[in-house]
C-alpha positions as CSV (number, residue, x, y, z in Angstrom):
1,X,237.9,-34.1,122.8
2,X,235.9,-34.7,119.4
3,X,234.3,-32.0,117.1
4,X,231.3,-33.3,114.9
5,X,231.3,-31.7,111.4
6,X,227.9,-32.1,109.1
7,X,228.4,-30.2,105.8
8,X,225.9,-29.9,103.4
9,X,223.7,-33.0,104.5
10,X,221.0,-34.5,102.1
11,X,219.0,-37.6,102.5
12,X,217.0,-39.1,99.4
13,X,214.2,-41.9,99.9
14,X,212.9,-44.1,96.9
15,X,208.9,-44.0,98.0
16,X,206.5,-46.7,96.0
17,X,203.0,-45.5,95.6
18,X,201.3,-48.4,94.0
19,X,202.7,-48.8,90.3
20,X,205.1,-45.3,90.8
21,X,208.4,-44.6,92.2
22,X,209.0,-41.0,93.7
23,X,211.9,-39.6,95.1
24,X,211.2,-38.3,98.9
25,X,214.3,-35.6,100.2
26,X,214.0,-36.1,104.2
27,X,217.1,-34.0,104.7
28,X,218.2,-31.0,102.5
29,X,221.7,-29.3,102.8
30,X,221.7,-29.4,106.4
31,X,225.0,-28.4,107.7
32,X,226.3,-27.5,111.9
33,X,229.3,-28.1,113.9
34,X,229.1,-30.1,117.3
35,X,231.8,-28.7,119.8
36,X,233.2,-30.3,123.2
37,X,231.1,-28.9,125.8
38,X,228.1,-27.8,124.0
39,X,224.7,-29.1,123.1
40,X,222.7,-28.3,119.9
41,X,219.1,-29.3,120.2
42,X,217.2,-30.2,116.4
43,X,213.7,-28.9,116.7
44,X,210.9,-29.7,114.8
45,X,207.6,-31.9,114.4
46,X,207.2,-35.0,113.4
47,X,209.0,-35.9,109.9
48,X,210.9,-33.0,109.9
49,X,213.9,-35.1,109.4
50,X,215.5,-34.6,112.8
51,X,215.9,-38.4,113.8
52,X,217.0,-39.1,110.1
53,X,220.0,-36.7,110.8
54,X,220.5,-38.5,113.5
55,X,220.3,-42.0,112.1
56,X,222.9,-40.7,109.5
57,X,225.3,-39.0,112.0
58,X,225.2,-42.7,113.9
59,X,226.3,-44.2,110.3
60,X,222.9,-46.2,110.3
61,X,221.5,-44.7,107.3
62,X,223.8,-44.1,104.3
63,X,223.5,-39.9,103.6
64,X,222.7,-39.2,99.8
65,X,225.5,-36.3,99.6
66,X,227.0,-34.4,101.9
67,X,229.8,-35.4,104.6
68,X,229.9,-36.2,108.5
69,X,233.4,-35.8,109.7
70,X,234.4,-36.0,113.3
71,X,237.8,-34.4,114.0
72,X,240.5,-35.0,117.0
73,X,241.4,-31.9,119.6
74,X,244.3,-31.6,117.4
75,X,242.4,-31.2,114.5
76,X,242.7,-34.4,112.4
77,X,240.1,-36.3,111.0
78,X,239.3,-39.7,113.1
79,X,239.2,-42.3,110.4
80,X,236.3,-44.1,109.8
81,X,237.2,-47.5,111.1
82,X,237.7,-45.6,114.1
83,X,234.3,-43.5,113.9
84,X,232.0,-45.3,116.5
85,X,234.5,-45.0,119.3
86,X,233.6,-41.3,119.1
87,X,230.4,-41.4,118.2
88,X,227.0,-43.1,119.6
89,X,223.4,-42.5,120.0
90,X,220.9,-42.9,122.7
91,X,217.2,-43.9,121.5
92,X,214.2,-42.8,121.4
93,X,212.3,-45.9,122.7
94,X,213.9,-47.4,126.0
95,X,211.7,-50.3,125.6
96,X,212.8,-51.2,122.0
97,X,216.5,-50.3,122.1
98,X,217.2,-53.0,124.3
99,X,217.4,-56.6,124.5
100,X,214.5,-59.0,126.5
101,X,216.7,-62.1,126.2
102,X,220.2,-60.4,127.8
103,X,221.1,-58.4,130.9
104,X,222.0,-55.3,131.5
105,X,225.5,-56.3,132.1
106,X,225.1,-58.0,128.4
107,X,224.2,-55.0,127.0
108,X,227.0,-52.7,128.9
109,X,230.0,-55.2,128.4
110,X,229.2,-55.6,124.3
111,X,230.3,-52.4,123.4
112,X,233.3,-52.4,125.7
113,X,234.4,-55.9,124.3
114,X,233.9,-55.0,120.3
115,X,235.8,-51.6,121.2
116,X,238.6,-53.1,123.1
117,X,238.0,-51.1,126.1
118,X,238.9,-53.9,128.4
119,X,240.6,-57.0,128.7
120,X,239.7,-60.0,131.1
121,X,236.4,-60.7,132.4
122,X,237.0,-59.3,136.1
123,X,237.8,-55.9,134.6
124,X,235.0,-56.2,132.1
125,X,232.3,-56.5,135.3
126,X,234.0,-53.9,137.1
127,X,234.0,-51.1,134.1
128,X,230.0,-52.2,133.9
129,X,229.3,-51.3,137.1
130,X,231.3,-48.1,137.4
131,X,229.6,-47.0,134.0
132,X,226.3,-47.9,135.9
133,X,227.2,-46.0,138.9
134,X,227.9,-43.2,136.5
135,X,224.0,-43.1,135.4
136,X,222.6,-43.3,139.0
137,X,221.3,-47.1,139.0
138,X,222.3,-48.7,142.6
139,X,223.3,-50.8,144.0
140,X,225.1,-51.3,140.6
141,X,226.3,-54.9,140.7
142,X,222.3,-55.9,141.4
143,X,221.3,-54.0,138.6
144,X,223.8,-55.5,135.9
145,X,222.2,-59.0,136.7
146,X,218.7,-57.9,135.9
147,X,216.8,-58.0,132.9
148,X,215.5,-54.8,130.8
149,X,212.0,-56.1,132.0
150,X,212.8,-55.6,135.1
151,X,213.3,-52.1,135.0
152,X,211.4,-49.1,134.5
153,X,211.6,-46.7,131.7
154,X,213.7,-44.1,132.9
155,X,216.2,-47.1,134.3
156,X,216.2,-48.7,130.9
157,X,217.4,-45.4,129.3
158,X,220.2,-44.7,131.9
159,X,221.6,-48.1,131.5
160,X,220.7,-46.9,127.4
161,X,223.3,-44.0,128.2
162,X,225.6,-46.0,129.9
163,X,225.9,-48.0,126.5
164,X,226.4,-44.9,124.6
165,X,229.0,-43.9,126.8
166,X,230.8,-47.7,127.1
167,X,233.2,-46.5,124.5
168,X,234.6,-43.5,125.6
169,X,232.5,-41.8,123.2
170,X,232.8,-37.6,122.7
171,X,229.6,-37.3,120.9
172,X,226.3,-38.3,121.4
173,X,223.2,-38.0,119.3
174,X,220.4,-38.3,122.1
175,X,216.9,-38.6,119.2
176,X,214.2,-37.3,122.3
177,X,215.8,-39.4,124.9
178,X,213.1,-38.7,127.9
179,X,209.4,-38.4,124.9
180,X,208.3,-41.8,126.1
181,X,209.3,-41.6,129.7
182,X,206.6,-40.5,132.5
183,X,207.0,-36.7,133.1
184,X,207.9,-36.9,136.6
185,X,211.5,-38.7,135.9
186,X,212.3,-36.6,132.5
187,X,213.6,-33.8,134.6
188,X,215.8,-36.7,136.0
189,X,217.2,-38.0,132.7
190,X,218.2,-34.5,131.3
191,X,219.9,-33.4,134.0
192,X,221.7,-36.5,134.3
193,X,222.8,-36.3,130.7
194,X,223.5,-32.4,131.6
195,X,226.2,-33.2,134.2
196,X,227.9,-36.4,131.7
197,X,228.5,-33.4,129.6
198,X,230.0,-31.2,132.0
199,X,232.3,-34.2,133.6
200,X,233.5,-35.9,130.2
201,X,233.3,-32.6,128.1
202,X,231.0,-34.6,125.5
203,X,229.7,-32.7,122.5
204,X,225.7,-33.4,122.7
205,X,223.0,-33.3,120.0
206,X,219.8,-33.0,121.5
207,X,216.5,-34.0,119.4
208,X,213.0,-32.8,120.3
209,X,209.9,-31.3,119.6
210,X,210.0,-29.5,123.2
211,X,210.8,-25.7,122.8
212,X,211.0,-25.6,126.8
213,X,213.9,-28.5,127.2
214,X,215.9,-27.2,124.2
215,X,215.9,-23.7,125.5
216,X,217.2,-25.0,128.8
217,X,219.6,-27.7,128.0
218,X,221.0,-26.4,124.8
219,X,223.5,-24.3,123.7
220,X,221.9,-23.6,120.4
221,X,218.9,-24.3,118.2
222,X,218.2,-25.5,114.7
223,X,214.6,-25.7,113.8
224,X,213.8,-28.1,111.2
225,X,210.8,-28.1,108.7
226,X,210.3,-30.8,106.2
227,X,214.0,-31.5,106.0
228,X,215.4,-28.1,106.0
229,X,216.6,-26.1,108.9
230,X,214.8,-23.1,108.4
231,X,216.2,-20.7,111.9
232,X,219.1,-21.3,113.8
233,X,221.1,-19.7,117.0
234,X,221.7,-19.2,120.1
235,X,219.0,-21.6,122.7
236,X,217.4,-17.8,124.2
237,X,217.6,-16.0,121.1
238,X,215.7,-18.4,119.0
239,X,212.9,-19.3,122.0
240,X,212.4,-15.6,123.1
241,X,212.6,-14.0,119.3
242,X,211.6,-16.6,117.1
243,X,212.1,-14.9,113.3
244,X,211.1,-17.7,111.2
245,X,206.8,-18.0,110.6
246,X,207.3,-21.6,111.1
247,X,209.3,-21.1,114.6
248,X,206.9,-18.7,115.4
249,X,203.9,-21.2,115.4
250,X,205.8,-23.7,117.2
251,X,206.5,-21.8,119.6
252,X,203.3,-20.0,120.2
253,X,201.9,-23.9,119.8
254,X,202.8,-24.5,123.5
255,X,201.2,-24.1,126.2
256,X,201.8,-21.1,127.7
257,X,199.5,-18.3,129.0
258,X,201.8,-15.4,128.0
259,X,201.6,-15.9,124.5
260,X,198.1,-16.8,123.8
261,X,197.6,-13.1,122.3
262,X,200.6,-13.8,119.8
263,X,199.1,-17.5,119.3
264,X,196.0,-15.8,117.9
265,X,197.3,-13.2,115.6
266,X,199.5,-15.9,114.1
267,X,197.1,-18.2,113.4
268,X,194.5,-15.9,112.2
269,X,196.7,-14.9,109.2
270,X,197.0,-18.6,108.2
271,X,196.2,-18.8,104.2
272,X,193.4,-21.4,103.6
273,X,196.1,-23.4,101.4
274,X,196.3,-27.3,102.2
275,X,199.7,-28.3,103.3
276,X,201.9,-31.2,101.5
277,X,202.5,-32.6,105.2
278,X,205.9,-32.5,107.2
279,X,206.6,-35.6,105.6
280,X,206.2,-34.8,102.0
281,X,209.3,-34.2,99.2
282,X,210.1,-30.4,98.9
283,X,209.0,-28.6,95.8
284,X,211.1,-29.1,92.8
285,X,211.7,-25.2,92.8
286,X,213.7,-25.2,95.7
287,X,211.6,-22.6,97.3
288,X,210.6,-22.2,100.8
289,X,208.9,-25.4,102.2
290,X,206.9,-23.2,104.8
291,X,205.3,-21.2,102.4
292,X,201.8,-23.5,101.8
293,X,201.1,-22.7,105.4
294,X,202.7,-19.2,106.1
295,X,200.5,-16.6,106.7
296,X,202.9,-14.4,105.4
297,X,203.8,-16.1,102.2
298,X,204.9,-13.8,98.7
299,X,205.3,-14.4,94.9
300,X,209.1,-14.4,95.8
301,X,208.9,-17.4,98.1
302,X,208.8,-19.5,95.1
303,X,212.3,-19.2,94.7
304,X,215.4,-20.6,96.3
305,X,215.5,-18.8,100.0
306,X,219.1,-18.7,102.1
307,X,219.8,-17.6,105.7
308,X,219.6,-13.8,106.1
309,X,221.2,-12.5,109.6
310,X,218.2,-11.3,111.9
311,X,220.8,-10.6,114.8
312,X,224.6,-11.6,115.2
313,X,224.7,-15.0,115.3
314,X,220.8,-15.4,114.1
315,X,219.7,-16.7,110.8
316,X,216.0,-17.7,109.1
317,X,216.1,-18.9,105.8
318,X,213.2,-16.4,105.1
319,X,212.7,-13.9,102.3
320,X,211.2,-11.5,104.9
321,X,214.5,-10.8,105.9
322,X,216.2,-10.5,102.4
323,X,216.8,-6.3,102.6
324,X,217.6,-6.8,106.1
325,X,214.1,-5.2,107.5
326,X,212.6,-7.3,110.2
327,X,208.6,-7.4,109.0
328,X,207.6,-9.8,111.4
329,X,208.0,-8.2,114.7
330,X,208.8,-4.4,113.8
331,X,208.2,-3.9,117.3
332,X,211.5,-5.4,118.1
């Protein structure tokens, strides 16, 4: 079993516009654990920063400061030569994260060969084919010949997953695993990664911009905005009582007839302020990043904001919830 530790995560970009360098921070002190057994699900639109975490937990992107540690069951730190055994990531694009030129038993026994998982070519084919059994693609040893063209989408990511897993890995990062699949096999995909976790015990970090799937396959949220997580907890808690303005809009966002009234009322607050973009640097003040688009910004919102409990095991990083009165919903 393998614990994933991410303390105080920041990611810096050098950004060239025309004759000037700026500095762009994708990822600000973000910090969560990753137990056996659990899945946390990253939440958040587009440049948020949610697949740079990821990049960075996968050790493809260098992080600017912070630490990613990944500890044993008994507690001590796996070194970093030994880092990838644990740890591996399932992409976004099935199309792009594989090969044209090789097969899928190519693809399988490469991992498996570089980790020294197995020895002689017979046992090589054999631990391919049970890895492909694994992820539902039969008859397996007809499937290990073929070519990723040959496939379809959802195919391509199973035998994607069956890579990830080719290690023995504990963790995986899954950056929106099913977002470019058709929707009638994405049901398929999550509940296939869903019962890996259960059998191997794996410790899963699920990326998305779907509220529905990270209620449902996740143990716990963290909602992202402009490189900060800005609400975390439990999967229900955050989805049925979002605290944060910006969870709030996301969630009222989707398509769901129960909450158009609370969609409305939201959005009709909105202060006619033009947004810096998802994408954009925060402020050099350190204040809230939501606070150009929040309908309920103050003058205090300038200033550096921190998690403030909104129920055991709930935090925003909001000022709204600095004297411990909930103004957003005083309903609840």
């Amino acid at each position: 079993m393998t614990t994933l530790h991410v303390r105080d995560l920041v990611k810096d970009f050098s950004v060239r516009t025309g004759l000037r360098r700026s500095r762009l921070r994708a990822v600000d002190d973000v910090s969560f654990s990753l137990a056996p057994g659990r899945t946390v699900a990253l939440v958040g639109e587009s440049g948020s920063g949610k697949s740079t975490v990821a990049r960075m937990i996968a050790r493809l992107e260098r992080p600017t400061g912070g630490r990613i540690t990944a500890t044993a069951a008994d507690g001590t730190e796996i070194p970093d030569r030994r880092y990838r055994d644990h740890v591996q990531m399932v992409f976004q694009d099935p199309f792009a994260s594989l090969n044209p030129f090789h097969t899928v038993e190519h693809h399988i026994a490469r991992p498996l060969k570089l980790h020294g998982v197995t020895g002689t070519a017979a046992e090589t084919r054999e631990r391919v084919e049970q890895l492909l059994e694994r992820v539902n693609l039969h008859p397996a040893a007809d499937i290990a010949q073929r070519r990723p063209h040959e496939l379809s989408g959802g195919q391509r990511q199973r035998v994607a997953i069956a890579r990830a897993l080719a290690p023995g890995a504990r963790v995986v990062v899954a950056d929106e695993p099913v977002s470019m699949l058709d929707v009638s096999i994405r049901l398929g995909v999550l509940n296939l990664l869903a019962r890996l976790q259960r059998e191997d015990d794996l410790a899963v970090l699920y990326i998305t911009h779907d509220l529905a799937t990270a209620r449902h396959f996740s143990d716990e949220i963290l909602v992202m905005y402009r490189g900060r997580v800005v609400e975390r907890g439990a999967a229900d808690e955050v989805i049925l009582h979002p605290r944060h303005p910006y969870t709030r809009l996301l969630a009222s966002a989707a398509p769901n007839p129960d909450v158009s009234a609370g969609r409305t009322e939201l959005l009709s607050g909105t202060r006619a302020v033009e947004p810096t973009g998802p994408g954009a640097a925060p402020p050099a003040d350190s204040g809230c990043t939501f606070r150009d688009r929040c309908p309920q910004a103050m003058d205090v919102c300038s200033r550096p904001v921190r998690d403030h409990a909104v129920a055991p095991g709930h935090f925003a990083k909001c000022w709204l919830y600095a004297d411990g009165t909930d103004r957003v919903d005083p309903a609840r």
